[in-house]
N, C-alpha and C positions, 0 to 999 in steps of 0.2 A: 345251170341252164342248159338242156339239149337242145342241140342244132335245129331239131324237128320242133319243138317249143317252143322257144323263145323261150323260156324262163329262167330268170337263174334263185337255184335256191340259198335262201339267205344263209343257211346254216353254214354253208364253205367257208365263212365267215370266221366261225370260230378257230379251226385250227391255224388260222394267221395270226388271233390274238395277241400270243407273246410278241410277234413283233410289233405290233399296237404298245405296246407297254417297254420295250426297248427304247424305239422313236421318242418315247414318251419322256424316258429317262434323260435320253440324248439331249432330251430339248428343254432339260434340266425343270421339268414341269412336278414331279414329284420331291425338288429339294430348294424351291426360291423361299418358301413361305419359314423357313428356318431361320436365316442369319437375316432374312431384311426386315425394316422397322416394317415396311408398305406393301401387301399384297393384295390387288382386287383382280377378279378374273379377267376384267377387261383392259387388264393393263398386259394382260397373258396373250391375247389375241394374237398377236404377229405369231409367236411360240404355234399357238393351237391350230393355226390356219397349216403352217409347215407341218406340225405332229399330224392332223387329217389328212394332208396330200400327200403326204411318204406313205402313211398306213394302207390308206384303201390304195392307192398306187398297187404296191407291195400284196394287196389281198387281190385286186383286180388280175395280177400277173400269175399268183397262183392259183383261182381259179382259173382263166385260159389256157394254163398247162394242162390242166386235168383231161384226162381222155373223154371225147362225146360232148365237151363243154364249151360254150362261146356267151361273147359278152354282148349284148346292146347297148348302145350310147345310154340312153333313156333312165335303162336299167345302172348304169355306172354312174349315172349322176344323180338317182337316187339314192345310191348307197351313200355319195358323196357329202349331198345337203341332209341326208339324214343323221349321218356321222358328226356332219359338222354343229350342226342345229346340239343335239345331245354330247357332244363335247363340255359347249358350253352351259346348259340348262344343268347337268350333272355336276360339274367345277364347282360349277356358282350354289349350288343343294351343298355338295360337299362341305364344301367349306362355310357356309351359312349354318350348318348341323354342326360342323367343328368348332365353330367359335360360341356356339348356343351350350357343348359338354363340357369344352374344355378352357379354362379360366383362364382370363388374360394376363400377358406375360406380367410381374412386377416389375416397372422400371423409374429407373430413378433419373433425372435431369439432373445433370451435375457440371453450375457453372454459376454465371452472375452478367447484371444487365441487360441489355438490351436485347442481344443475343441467342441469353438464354430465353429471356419474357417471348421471344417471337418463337422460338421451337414449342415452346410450351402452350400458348397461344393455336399452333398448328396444328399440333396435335390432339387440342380441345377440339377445331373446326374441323377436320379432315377423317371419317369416317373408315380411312384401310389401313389404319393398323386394331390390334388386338393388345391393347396395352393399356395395364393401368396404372395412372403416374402416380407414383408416394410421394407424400411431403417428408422432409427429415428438416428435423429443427436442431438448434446449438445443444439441447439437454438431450441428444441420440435418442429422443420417443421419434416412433417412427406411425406413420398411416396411410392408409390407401386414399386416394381422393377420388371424386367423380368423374376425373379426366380436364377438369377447369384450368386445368394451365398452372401451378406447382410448379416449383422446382426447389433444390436443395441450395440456397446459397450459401456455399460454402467456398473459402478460401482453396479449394483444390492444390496448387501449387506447392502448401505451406506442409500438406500430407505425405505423413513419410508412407513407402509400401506398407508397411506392418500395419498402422491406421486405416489406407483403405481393404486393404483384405480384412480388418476388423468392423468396418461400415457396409461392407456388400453382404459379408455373412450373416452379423446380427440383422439388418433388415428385411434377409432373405429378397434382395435385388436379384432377376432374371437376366437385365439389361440394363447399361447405362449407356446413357447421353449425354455424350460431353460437349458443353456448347460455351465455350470459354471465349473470352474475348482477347485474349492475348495466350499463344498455347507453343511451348518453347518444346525441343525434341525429348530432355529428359523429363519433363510430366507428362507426356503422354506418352513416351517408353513404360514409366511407370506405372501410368494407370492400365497399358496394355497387360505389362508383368501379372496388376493383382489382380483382372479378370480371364487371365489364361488360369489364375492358380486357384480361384473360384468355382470357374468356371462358368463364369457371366460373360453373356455375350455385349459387345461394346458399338455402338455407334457415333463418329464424329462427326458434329458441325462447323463446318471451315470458317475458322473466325475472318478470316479473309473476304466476308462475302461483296466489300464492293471493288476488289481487285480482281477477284474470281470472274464474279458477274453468272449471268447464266449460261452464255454460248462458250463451251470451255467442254474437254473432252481428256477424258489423262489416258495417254497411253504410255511405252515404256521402249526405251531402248535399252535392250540388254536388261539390266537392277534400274536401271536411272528411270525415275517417273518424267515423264514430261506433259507442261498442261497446254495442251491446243487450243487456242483461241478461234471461235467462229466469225472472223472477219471480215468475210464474203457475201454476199448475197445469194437470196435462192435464186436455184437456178431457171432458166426460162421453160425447162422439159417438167420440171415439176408442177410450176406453176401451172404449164399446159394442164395436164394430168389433174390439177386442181380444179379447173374450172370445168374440163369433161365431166368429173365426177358430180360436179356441183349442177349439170344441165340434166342427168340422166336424170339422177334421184330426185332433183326439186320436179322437175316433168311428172315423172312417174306421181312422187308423191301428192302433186296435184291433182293427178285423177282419180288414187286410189281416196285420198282423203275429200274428195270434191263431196260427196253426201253426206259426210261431219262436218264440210264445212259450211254446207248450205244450212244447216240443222242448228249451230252455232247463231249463226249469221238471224236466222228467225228469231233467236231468243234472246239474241242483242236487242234488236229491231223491237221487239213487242215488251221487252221488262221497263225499257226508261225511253224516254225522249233523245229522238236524234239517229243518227245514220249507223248502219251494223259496224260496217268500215269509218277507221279512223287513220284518216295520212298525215304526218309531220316530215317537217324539211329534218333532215340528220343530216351528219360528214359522214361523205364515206371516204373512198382510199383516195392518199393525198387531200382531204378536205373537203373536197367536193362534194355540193351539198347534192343531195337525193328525194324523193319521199317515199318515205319509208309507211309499210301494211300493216295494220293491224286489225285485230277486231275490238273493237270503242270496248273500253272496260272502266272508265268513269262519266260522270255526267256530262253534257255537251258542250257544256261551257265553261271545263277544266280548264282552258291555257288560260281566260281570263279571271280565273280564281285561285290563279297560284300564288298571291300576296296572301291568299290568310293561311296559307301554311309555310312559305319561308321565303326570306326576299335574300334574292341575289346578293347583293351589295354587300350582307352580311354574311355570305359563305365564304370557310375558309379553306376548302380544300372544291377544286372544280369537279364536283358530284353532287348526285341529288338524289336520294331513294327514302322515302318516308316509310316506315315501317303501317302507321294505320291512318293514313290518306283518306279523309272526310270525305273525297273525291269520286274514291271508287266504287260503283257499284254491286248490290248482293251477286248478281250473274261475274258481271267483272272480276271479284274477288277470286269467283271458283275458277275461272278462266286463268285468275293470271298466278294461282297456284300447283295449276297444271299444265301452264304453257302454253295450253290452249289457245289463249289470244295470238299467236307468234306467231300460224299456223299460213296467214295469207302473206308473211315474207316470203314464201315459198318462191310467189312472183316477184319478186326485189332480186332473188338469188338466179330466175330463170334469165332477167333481164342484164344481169350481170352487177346491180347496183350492190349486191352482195352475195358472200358465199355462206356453204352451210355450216362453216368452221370458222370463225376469227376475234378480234376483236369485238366487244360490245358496241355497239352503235348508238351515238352518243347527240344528242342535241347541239346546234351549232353556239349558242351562246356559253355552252357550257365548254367545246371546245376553242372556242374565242380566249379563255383563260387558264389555256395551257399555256406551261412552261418550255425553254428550248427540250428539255430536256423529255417533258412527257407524249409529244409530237410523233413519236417513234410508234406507236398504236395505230397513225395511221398510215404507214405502210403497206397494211395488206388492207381488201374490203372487210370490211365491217362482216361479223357472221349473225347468221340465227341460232347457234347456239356458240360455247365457246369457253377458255380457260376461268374465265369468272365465276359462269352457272357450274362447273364441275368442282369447284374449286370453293364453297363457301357464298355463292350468291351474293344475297342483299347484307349477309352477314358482314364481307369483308369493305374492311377502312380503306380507303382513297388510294394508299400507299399496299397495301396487298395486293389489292384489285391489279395496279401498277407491276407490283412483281411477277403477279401468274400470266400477268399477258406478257411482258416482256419476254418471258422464257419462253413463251410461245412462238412470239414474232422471232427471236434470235434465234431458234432453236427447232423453226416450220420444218416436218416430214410428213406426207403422207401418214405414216404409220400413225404419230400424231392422232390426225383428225379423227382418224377410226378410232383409236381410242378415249376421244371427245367424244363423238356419236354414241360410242357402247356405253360410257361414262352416266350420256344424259338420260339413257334410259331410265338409271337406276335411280338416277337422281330426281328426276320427275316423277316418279312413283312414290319417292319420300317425301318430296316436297321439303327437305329441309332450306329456309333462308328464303323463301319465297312469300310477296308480298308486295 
C-alpha cells in the first residue's frame, strides 16, 4: 500500500508464506491428525487463532518494512478476519476430502467388559475419528464392521509377544485400543514391544477411570509421571470472562437473528393452536428454578399429556427424551432438529438465568431425583448449547450424558466453550441424535 493510496496490495502476502507454514508446523498443526484416535478442526481452534496471529503479525511487519509502504488498521484487520475465516473453511475442506480418499485406519479394540463395551460404544457415537473397528473372533477370521461398537475379546494378558505380532499382522490392524480392565506394567510393555515391531500405532484406555475421574492433568518431574488432580474451583476472572462473553454474543445474536426469529415465531403461531413462545420452570445454577424460552414445538397441551407417553414413577434413570413424541408438531419436529426452537433462550442467557455453554437444562421434577452424587451439573447455569448436544445428543444414556458434562464442569476453560460453539455448528448441520 503507498503512502499516497492507502492501499496495500495483497500480493506482499505471498513472499511471507513460508513463515505461514513454519508457524504452522510450530503449532504442530500439520502432524496431530497422525498419532491421535480424535481430530476435528474445531478442536484445533486455540492452535489456529495463535497460527493466524503470528502469520499476519509477521506478514504485517514485512510489508511496513518495505520502502514507500504503510499499513491501515482497516486494511490489517482485513487481512486478519480473512485469514482467519479461510484458515478454518480450508482445514475443515482439507480434511473432509482426506477422509472421503483416504480409507479409515484399521483398528482393532482389544480388551473385555465394561470398559471395553464403552470405548466401543464411543467410537460408534462420536463422529472425529477416522477409524474402522474390526471384529476378531476365537477362530482368528478377522472383518471390518460398521463402526457399531466391536471389539476383540480376548484374554490379552495370557498373549505372549510372538502371538500378538502374529494378530496385528494377519489382521493387517493400523491401530489398537487397549481398554483392559485390569492392565499390569508387563502387558502393556508387551503390547507396546509388538506394535513398535509392527509398526501399529497403540492407544490406551486407563482402566482406572473412576480413580482418574476427569479433572486430572499428567505432567512429569524429571521421568516421573505425575497425575494432577483438578481440586479447585474455577476461578472468579474466568467466570467473569464467561459471562462478558455470554452478554455480548446473546445481545448481538438477538438482533442479528431478531428477523428469523420473528419468521419462526409466525409459523409457530399459524401451524397449530396456542402461543409461538413456550416457558417452563427449569433449575438452573444451584437449582434455582427459572423460566426457561422456547419456541412451542408440540401441541398446547403437552405438560398435561405426558401420561400417555411415560409416567414418572416408572423411570429409572432421572431423564426423559422420547425419541417420536405423539406430542410434537410437523413445524416443531423441523425446529427442534435444527435447534431452531432454542433460539429465544438467547434472552435467558442475556438475563443471566443461563449461559451460552453448560450444562443441559433440566425440568425440576426431574432434578428433584438426583442423586448426592449427580447434583454436581448444577454448578454452573444451565447453557443453550453444551457437552451433551456435541457429544451424542438424544443419543446418549443417563450415565454418558453424566460423564460428558461432568468433564466439562470439572474441567471449565474458556477455550472449552469455543470449542462447543464451533462444535455445534457442525453438529446442527448434521443433525445427528436430534429429536
Amino acid at each position: 500500500m503507498t503512502a499516497v493510496e492507502g492501499t496495500t496490495d495483497p500480493l506482499w502476502v505471498l513472499p511471507t508464506l513460508p513463515l505461514w507454514v513454519l508457524v504452522a508446523k510450530m503449532e504442530g498443526l500439520y502432524d496431530a491428525d497422525h498419532p491421535r484416535i480424535w481430530h476435528l478442526t474445531t478442536d484445533e481452534a486455540p492452535a489456529i487463532f495463535h497460527w493466524i496471529t503470528l502469520s499476519v503479525a509477521g506478514s504485517l511487519l514485512f510489508i511496513r518494512a518495505l520502502p514507500d509502504e504503510t499499513i491501515r488498521l482497516d486494511s490489517a484487520l482485513t487481512l486478519y478476519l480473512a485469514a482467519l475465516g479461510g484458515a478454518f473453511l480450508l482445514r475443515s475442506a482439507a480434511r473432509a476430502i482426506w477422509r472421503r480418499r483416504v480409507p479409515p485406519e484399521r483398528a482393532l479394540v482389544l480388551g473385555r467388559g465394561k470398559l471395553a463395551d464403552a470405548v466401543s460404544r464411543k467410537l460408534a457415537l462420536e463422529p472425529g475419528h477416522h477409524l474402522t473397528l474390526l471384529e476378531y473372533t476365537a477362530g482368528h477370521d478377522h472383518e471390518e464392521t460398521n463402526g457399531n461398537g466391536t471389539h476383540a475379546d480376548l484374554k490379552v494378558e495370557e498373549l505372549s509377544k510372538e502371538d500378538l505380532d502374529f494378530l496385528l499382522s494377519e489382521a493387517g490392524v493400523e491401530r489398537v485400543v487397549l481398554a483392559l480392565p485390569e492392565l499390569d506394567e508387563a502387558t502393556l510393555a508387551r503390547i507396546v514391544s509388538s506394535c513398535r515391531a509392527t509398526g501399529v500405532k497403540l492407544s490406551v484406555m486407563p482402566p482406572m477411570r473412576a480413580m482418574l475421574g476427569t479433572a486430572v492433568q499428567l505432567n512429569h518431574i524429571a521421568e516421573m509421571p505425575v497425575i494432577e488432580y483438578g481440586t479447585w474451583g474455577t476461578s472468579p476472572s474466568t467466570m467473569a470472562i464467561k459471562r462478558a462473553v455470554d452478554v455480548v454474543l446473546s445481545a448481538a445474536g438477538l438482533v442479528v437473528l431478531a428477523p428469523l426469529m420473528l419468521v419462526i415465531a409466525i409459523a409457530v403461531r399459524f401451524s397449530s393452536k396456542g402461543p409461538a413462545l413456550f416457558r417452563q420452570v427449569r433449575a438452573g445454577r444451584d437449582g434455582k428454578p427459572f423460566k426457561i424460552l422456547k419456541f412451542r414445538t408440540m401441541c398446547h397441551d403437552a405438560e398435561e399429556r405426558i401420561s400417555e407417553v411415560i409416567s414418572p414413577d416408572e423411570m429409572i434413570e432421572p431423564m426423559f427424551k422420547l425419541r417420536k413424541d405423539p406430542r410434537v408438531t410437523p413445524v416443531g419436529r423441523y425446529l427442534r432438529r435444527t435447534s431452531l426452537d432454542e433460539l429465544p433462550q438467547l434472552l435467558n442467557v442475556l438475563r443471566g438465568d443461563m449461559s451460552l455453554v453448560g450444562p443441559r437444562p433440566e425440568e425440576l421434577w426431574l432434578v428433584d431425583r438426583y442423586g448426592e452424587t449427580q447434583r454436581f451439573r448444577l454448578q454452573m447455569r444451565p447453557g443453550l448449547t453444551g457437552p451433551m448436544q456435541v457429544h451424542g445428543r438424544g443419543e446418549l444414556n443417563f450415565q454418558e450424558r453424566l460423564a460428558v458434562e461432568r468433564e466439562y464442569v470439572e474441567n471449565y476453560s474458556i477455550r472449552k466453550d469455543l470449542q462447543i460453539l464451533l462444535r455445534t455448528v457442525s453438529i446442527i448441520w448434521r443433525g445427528p441424535g436430534a429429536y
